[in-house]
PDBQT receptor file of N, H, CA, C and O in Angstrom, charges set to zero:
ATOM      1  N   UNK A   1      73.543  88.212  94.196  1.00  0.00    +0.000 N 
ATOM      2  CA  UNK A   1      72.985  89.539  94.108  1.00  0.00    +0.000 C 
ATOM      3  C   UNK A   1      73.477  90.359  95.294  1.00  0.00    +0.000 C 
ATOM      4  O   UNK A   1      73.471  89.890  96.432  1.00  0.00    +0.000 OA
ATOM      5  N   UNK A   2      73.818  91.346  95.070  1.00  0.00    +0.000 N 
ATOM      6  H   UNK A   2      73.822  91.727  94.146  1.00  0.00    +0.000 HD
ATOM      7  CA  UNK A   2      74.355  92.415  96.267  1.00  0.00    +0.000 C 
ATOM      8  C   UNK A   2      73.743  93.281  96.067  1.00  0.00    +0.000 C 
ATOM      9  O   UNK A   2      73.175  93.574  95.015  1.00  0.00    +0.000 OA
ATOM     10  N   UNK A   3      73.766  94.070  97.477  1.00  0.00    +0.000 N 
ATOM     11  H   UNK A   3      74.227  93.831  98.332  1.00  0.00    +0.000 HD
ATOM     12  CA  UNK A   3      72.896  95.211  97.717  1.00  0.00    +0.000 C 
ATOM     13  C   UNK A   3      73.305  96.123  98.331  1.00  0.00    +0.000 C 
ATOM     14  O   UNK A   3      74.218  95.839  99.107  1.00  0.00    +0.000 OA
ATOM     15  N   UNK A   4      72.867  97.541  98.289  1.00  0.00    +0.000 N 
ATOM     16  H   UNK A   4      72.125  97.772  97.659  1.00  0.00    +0.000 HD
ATOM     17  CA  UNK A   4      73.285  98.354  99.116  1.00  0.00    +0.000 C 
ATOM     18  C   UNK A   4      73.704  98.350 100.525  1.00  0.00    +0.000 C 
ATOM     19  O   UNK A   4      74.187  99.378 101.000  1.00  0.00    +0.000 OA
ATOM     20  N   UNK A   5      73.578  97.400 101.164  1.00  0.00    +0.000 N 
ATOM     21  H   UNK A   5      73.185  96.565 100.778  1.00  0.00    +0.000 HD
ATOM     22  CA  UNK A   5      74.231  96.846 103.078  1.00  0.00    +0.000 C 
ATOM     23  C   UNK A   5      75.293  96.379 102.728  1.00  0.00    +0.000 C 
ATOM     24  O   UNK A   5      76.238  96.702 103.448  1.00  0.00    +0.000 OA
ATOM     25  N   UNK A   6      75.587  95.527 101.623  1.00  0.00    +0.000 N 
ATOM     26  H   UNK A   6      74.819  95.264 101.039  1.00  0.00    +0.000 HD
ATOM     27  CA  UNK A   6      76.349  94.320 101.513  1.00  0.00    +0.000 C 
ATOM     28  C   UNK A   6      77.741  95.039 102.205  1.00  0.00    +0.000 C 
ATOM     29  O   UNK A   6      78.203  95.320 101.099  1.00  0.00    +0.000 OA
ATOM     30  N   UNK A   7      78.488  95.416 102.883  1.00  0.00    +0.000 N 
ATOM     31  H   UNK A   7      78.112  95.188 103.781  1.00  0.00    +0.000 HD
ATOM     32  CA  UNK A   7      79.497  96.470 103.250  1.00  0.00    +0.000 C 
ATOM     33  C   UNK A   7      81.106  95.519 103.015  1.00  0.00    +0.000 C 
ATOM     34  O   UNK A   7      82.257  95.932 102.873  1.00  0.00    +0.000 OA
ATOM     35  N   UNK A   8      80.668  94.442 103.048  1.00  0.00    +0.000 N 
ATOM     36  H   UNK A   8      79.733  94.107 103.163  1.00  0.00    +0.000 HD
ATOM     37  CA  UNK A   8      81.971  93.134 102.815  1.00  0.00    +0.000 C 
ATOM     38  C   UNK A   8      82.020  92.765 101.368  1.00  0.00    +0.000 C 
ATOM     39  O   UNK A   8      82.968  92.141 100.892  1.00  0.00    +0.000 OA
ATOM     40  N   UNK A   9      81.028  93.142 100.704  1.00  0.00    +0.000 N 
ATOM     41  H   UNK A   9      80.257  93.649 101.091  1.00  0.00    +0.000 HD
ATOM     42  CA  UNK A   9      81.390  92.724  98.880  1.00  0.00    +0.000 C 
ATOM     43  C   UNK A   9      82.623  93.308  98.017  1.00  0.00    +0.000 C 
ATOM     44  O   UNK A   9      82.545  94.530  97.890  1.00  0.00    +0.000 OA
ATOM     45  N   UNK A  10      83.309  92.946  97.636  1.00  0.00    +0.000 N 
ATOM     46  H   UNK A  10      83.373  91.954  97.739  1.00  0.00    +0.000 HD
ATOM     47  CA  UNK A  10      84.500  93.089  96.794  1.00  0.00    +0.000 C 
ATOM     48  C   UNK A  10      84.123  93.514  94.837  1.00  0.00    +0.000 C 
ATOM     49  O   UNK A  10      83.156  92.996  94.278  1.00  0.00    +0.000 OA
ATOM     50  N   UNK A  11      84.766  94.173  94.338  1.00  0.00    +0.000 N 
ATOM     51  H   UNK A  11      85.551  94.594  94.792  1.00  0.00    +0.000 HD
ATOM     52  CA  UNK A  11      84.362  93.915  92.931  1.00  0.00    +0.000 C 
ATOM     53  C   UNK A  11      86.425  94.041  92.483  1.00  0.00    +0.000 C 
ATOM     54  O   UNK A  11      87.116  95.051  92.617  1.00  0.00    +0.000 OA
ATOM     55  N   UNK A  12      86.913  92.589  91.943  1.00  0.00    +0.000 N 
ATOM     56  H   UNK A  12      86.352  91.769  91.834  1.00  0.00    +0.000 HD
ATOM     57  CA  UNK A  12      88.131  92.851  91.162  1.00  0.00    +0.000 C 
ATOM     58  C   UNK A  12      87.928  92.983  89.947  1.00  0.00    +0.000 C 
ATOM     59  O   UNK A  12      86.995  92.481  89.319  1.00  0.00    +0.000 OA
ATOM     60  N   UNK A  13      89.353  94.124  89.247  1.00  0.00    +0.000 N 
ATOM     61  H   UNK A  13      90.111  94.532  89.757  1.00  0.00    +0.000 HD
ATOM     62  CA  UNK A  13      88.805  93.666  87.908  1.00  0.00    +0.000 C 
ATOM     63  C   UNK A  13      90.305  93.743  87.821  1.00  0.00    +0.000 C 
ATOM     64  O   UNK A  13      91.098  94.421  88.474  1.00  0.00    +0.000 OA
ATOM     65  N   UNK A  14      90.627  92.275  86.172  1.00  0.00    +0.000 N 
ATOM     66  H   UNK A  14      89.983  91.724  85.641  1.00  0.00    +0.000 HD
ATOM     67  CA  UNK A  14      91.444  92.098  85.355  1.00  0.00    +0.000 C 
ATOM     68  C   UNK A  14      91.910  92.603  84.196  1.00  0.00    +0.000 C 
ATOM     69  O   UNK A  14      91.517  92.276  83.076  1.00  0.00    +0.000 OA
ATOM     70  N   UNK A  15      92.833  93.482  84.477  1.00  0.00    +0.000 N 
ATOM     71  H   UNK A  15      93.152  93.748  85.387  1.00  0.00    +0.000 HD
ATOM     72  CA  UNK A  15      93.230  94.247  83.036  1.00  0.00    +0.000 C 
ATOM     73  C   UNK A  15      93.500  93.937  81.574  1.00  0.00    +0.000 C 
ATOM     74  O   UNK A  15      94.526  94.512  81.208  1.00  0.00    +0.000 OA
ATOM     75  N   UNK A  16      93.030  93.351  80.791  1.00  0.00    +0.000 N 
ATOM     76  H   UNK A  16      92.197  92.884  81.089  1.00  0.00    +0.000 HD
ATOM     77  CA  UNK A  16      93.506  92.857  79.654  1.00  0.00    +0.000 C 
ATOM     78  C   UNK A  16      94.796  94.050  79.084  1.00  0.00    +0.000 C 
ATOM     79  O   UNK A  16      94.951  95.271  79.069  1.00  0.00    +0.000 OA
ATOM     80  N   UNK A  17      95.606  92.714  78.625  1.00  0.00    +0.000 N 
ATOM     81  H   UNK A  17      95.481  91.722  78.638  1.00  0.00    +0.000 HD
ATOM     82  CA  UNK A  17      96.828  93.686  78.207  1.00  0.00    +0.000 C 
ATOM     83  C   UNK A  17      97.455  92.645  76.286  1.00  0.00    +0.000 C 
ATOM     84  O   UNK A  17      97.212  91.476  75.985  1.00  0.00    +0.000 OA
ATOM     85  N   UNK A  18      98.029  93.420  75.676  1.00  0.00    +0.000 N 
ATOM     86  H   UNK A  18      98.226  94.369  75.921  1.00  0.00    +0.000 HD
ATOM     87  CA  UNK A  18      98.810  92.485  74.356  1.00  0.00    +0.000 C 
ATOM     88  C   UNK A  18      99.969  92.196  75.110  1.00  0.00    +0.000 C 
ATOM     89  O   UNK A  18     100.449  92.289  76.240  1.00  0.00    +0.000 OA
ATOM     90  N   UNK A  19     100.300  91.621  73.428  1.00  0.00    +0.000 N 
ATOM     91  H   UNK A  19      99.910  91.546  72.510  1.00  0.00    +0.000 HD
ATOM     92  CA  UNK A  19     101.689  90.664  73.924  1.00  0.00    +0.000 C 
ATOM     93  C   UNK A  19     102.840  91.245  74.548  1.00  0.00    +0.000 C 
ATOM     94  O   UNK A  19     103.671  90.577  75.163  1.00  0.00    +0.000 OA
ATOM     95  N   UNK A  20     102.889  92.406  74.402  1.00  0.00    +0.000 N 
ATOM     96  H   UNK A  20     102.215  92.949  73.902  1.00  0.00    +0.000 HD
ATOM     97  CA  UNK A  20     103.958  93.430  75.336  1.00  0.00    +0.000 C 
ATOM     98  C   UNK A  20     103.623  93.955  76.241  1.00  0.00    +0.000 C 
ATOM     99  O   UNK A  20     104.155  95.053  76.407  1.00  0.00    +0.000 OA
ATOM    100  N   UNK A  21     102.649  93.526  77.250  1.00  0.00    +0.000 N 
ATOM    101  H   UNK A  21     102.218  92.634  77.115  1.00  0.00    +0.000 HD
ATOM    102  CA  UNK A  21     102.507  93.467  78.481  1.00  0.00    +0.000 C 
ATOM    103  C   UNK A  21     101.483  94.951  78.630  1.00  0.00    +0.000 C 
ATOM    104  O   UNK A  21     101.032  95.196  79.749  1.00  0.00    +0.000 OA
ATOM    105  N   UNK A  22     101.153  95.900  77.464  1.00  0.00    +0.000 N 
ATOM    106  H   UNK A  22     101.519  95.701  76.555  1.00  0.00    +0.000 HD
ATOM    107  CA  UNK A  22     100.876  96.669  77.290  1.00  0.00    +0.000 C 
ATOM    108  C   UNK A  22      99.518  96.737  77.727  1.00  0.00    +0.000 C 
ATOM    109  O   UNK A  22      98.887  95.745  77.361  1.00  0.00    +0.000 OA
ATOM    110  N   UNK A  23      98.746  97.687  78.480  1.00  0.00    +0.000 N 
ATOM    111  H   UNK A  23      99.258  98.493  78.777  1.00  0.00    +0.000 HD
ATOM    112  CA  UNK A  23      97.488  97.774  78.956  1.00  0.00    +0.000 C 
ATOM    113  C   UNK A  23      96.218  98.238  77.574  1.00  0.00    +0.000 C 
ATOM    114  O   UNK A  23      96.068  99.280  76.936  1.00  0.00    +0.000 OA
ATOM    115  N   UNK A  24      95.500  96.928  77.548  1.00  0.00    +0.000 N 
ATOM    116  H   UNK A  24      95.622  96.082  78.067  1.00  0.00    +0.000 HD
ATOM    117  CA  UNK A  24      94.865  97.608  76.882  1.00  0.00    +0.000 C 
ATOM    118  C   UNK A  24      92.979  98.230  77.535  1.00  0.00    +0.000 C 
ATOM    119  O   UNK A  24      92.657  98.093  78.715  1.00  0.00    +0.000 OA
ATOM    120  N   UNK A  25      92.074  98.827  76.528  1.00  0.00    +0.000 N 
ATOM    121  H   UNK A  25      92.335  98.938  75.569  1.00  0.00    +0.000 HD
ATOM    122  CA  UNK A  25      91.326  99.646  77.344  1.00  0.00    +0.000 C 
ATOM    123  C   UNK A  25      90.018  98.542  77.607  1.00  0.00    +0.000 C 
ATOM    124  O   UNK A  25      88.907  98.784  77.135  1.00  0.00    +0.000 OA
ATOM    125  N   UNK A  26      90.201  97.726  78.143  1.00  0.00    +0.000 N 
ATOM    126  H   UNK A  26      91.104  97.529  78.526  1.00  0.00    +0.000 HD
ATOM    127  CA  UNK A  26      89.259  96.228  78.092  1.00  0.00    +0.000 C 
ATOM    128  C   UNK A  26      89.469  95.786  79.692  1.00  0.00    +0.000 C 
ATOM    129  O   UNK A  26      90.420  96.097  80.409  1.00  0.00    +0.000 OA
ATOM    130  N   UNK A  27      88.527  95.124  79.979  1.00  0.00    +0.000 N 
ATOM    131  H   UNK A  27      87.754  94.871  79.396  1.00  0.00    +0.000 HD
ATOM    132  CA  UNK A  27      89.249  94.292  81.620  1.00  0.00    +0.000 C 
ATOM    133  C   UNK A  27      87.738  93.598  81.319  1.00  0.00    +0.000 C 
ATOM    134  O   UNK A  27      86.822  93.821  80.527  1.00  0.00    +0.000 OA
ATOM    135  N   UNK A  28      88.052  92.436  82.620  1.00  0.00    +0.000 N 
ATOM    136  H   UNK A  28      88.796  92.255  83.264  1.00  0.00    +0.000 HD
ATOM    137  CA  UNK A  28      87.143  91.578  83.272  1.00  0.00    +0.000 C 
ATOM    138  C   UNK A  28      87.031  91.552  84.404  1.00  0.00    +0.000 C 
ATOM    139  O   UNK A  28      87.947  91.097  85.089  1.00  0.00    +0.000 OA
ATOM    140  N   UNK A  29      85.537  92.169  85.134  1.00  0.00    +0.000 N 
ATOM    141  H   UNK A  29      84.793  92.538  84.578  1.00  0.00    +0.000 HD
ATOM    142  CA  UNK A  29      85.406  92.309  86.248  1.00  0.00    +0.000 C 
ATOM    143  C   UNK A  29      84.358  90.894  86.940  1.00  0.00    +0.000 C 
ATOM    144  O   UNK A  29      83.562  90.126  86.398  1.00  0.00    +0.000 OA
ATOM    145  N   UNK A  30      84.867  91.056  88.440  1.00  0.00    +0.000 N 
ATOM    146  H   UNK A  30      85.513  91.679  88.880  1.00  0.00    +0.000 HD
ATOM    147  CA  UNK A  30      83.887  89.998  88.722  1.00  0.00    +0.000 C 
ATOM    148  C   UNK A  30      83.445  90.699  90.659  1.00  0.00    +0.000 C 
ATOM    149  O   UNK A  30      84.261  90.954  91.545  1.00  0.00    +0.000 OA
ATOM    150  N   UNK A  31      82.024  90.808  90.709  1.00  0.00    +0.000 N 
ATOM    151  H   UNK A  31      81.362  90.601  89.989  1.00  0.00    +0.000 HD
ATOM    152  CA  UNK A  31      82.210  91.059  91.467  1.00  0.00    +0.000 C 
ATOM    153  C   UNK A  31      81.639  89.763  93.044  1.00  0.00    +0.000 C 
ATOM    154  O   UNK A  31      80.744  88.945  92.829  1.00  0.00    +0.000 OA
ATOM    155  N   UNK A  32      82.025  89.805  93.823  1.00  0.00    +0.000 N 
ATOM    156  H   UNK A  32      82.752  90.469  93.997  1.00  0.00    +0.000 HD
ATOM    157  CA  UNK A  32      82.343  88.707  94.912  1.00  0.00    +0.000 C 
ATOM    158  C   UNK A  32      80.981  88.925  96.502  1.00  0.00    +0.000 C 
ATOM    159  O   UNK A  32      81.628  89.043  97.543  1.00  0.00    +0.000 OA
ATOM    160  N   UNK A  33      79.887  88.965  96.687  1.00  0.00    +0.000 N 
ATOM    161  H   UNK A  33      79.361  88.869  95.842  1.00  0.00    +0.000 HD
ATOM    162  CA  UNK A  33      79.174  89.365  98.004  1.00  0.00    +0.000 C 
ATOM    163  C   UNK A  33      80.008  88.931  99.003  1.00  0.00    +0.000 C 
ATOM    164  O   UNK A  33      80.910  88.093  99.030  1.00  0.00    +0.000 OA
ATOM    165  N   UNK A  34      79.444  89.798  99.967  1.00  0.00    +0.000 N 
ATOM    166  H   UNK A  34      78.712  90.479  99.946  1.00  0.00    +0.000 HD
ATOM    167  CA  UNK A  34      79.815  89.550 101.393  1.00  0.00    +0.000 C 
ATOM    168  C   UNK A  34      79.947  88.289 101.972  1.00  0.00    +0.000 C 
ATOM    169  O   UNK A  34      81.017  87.787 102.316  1.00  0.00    +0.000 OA
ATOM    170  N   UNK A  35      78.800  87.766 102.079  1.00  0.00    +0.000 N 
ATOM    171  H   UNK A  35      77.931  88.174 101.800  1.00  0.00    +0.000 HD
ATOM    172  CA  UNK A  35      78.310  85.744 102.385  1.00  0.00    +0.000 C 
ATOM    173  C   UNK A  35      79.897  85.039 101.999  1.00  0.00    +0.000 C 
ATOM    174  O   UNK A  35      80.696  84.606 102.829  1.00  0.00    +0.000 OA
ATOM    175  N   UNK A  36      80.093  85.072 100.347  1.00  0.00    +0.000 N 
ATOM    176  H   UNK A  36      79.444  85.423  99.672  1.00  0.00    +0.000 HD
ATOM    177  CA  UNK A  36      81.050  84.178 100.073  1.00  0.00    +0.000 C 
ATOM    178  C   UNK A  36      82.225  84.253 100.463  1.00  0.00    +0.000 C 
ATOM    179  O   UNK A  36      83.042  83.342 100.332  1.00  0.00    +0.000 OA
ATOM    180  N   UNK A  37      82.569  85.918 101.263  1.00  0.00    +0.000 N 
ATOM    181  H   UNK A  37      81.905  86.658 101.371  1.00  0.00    +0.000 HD
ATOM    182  CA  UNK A  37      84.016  86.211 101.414  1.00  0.00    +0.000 C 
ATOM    183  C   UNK A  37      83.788  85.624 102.945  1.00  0.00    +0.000 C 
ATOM    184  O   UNK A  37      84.781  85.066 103.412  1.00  0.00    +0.000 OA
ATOM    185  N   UNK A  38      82.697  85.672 103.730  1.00  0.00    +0.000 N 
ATOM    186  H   UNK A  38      81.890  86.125 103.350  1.00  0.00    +0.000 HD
ATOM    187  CA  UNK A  38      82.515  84.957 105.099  1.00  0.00    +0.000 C 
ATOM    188  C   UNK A  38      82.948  83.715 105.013  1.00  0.00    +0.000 C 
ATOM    189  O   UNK A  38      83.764  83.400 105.879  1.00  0.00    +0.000 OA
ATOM    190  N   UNK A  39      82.516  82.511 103.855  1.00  0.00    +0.000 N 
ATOM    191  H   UNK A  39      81.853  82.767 103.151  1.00  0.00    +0.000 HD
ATOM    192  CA  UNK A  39      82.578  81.265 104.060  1.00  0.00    +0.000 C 
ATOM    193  C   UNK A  39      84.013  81.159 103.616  1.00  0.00    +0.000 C 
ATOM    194  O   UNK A  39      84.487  80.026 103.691  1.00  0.00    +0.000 OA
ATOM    195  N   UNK A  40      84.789  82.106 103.174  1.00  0.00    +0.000 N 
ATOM    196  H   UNK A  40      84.403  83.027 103.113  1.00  0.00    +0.000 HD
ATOM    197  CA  UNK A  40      86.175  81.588 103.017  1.00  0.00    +0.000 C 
ATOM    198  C   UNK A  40      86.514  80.795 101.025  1.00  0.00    +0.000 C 
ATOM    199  O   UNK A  40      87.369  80.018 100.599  1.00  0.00    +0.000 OA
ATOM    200  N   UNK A  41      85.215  81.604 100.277  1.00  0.00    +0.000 N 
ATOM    201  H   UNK A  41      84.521  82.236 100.623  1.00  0.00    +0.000 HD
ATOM    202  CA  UNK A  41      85.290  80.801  98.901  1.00  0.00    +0.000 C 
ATOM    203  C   UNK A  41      85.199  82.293  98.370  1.00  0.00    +0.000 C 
ATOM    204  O   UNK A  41      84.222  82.477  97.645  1.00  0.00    +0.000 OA
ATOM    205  N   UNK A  42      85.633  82.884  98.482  1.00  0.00    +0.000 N 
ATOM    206  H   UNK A  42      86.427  82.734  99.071  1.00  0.00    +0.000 HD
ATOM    207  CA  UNK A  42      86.112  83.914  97.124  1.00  0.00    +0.000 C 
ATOM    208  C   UNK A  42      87.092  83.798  96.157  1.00  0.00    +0.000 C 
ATOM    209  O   UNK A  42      87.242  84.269  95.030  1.00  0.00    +0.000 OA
ATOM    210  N   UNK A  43      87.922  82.819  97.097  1.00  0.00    +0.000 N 
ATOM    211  H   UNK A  43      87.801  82.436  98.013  1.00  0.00    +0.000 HD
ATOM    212  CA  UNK A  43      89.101  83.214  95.822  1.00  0.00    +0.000 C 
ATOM    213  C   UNK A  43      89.211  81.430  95.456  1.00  0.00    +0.000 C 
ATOM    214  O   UNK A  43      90.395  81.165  95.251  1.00  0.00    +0.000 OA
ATOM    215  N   UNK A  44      88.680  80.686  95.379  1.00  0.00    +0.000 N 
ATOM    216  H   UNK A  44      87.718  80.902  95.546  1.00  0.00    +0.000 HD
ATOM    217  CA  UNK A  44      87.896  79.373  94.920  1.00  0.00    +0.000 C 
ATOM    218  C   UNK A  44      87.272  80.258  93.658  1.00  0.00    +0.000 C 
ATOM    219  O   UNK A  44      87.803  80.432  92.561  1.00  0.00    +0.000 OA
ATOM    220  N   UNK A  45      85.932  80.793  94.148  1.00  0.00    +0.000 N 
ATOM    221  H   UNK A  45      85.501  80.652  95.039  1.00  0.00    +0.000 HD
ATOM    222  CA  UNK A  45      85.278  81.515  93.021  1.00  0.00    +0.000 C 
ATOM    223  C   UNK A  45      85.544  82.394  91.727  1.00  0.00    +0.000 C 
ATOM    224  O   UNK A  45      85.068  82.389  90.592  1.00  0.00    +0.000 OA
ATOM    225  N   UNK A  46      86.605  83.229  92.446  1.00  0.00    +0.000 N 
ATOM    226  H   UNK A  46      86.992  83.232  93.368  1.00  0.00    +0.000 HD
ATOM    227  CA  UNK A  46      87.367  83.759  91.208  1.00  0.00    +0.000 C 
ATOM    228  C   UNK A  46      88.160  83.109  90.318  1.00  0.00    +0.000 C 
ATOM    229  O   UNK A  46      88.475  83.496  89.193  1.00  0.00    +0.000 OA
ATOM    230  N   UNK A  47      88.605  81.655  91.114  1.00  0.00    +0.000 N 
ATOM    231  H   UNK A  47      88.349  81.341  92.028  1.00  0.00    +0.000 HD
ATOM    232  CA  UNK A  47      89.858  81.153  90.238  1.00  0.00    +0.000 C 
ATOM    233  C   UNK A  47      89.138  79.845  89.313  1.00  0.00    +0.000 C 
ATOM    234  O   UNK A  47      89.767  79.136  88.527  1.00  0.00    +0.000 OA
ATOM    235  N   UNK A  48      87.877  79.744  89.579  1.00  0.00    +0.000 N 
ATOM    236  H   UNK A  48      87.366  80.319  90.218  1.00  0.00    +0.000 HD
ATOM    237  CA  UNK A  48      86.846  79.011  88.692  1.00  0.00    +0.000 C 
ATOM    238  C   UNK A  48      86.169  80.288  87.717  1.00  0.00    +0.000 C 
ATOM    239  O   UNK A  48      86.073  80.185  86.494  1.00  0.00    +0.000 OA
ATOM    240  N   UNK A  49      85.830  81.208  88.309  1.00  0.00    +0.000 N 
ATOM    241  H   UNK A  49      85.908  81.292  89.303  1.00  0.00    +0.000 HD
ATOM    242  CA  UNK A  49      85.722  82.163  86.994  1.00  0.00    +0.000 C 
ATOM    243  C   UNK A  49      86.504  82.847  86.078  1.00  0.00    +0.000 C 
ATOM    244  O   UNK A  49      86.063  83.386  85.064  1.00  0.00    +0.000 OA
ATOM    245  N   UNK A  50      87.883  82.826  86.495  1.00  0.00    +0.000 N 
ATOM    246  H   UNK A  50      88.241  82.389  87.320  1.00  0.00    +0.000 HD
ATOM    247  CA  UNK A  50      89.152  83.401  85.904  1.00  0.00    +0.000 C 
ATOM    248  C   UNK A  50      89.205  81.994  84.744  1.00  0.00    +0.000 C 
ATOM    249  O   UNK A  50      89.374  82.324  83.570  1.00  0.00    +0.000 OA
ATOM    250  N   UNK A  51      89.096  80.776  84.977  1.00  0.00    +0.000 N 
ATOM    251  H   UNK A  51      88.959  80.509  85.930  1.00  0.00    +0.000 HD
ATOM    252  CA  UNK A  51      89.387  79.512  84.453  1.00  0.00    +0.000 C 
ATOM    253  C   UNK A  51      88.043  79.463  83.106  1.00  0.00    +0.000 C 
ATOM    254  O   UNK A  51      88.107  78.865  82.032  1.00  0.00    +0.000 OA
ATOM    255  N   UNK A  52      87.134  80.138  83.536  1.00  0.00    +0.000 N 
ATOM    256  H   UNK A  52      87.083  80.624  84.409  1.00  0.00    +0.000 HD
ATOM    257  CA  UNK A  52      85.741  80.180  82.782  1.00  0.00    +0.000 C 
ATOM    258  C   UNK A  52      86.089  80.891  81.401  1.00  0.00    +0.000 C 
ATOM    259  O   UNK A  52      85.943  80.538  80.231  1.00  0.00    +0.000 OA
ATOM    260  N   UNK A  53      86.734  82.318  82.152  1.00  0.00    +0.000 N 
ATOM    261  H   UNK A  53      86.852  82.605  83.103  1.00  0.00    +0.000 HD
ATOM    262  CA  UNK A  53      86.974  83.563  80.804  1.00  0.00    +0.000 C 
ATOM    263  C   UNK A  53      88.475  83.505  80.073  1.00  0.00    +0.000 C 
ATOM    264  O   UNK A  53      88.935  84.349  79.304  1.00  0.00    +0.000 OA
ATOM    265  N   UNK A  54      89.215  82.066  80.605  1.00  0.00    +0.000 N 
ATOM    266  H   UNK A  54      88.841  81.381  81.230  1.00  0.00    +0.000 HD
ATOM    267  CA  UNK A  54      89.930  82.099  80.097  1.00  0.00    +0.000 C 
ATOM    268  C   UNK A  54      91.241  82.592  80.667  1.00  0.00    +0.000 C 
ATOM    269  O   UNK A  54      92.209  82.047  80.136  1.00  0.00    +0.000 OA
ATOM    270  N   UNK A  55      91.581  83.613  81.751  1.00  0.00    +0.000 N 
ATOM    271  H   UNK A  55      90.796  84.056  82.182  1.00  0.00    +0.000 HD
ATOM    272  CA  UNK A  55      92.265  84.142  82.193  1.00  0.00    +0.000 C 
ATOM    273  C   UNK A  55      93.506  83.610  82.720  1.00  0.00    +0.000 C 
ATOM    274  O   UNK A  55      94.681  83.976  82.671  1.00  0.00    +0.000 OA
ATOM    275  N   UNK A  56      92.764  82.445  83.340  1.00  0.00    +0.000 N 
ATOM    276  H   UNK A  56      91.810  82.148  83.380  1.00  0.00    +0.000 HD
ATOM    277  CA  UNK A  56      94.143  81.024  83.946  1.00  0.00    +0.000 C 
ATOM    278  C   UNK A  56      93.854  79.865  83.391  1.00  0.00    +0.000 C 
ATOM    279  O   UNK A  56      92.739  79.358  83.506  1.00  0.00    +0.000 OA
ATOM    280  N   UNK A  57      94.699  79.394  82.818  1.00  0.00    +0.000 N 
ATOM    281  H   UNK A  57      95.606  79.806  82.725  1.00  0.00    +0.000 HD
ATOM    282  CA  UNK A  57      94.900  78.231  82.234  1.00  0.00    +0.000 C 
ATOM    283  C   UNK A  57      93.704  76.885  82.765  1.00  0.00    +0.000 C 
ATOM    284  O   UNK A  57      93.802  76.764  83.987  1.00  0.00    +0.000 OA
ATOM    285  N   UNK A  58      93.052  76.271  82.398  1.00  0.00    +0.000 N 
ATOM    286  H   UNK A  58      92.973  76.369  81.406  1.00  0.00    +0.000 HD
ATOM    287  CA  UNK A  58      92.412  74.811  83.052  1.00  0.00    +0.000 C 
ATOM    288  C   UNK A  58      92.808  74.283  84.062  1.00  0.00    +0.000 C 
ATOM    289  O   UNK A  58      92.064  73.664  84.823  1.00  0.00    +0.000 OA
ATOM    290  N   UNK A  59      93.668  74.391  84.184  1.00  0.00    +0.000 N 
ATOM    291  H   UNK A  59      94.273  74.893  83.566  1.00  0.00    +0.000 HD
ATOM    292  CA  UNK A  59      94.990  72.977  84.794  1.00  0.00    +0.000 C 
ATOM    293  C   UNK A  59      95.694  73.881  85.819  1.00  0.00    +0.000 C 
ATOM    294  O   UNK A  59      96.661  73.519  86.491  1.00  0.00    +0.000 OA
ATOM    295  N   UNK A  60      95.185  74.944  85.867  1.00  0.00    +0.000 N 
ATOM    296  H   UNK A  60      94.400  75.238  85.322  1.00  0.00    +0.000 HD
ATOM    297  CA  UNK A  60      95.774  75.745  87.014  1.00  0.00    +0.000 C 
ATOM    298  C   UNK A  60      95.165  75.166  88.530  1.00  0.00    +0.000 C 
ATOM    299  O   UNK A  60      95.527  75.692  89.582  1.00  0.00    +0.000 OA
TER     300      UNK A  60
């Protein structure tokens, strides 16, 4: 949960695109608090939630 202080929270988002690389009007956002970008697991976190929605392969 983040809050209005949180001043270190991140929100990325992933563009969904078709097979021609083409942008479409869809994305997946995730957003990241402050705490986790301190302990050094944000991008642990994203790449287990990217793996969740599908975004990167399992086995990545």
């Amino acid at each position: 949960m983040q809050n209005d202080q949180d001043h270190a929270s991140i929100q990325i988002s992933f563009v969904d695109v078709d097979e021609n690389g083409l942008y479409k009007p869809s994305c997946t956002s995730y957003a990241i608090c402050g705490a986790l970008r301190r302990m050094g697991e944000s991008d642990d976190c994203i790449n287990r939630l990217a793996k969740r929605s599908g975004i990167l392969p399992r086995n990545f």
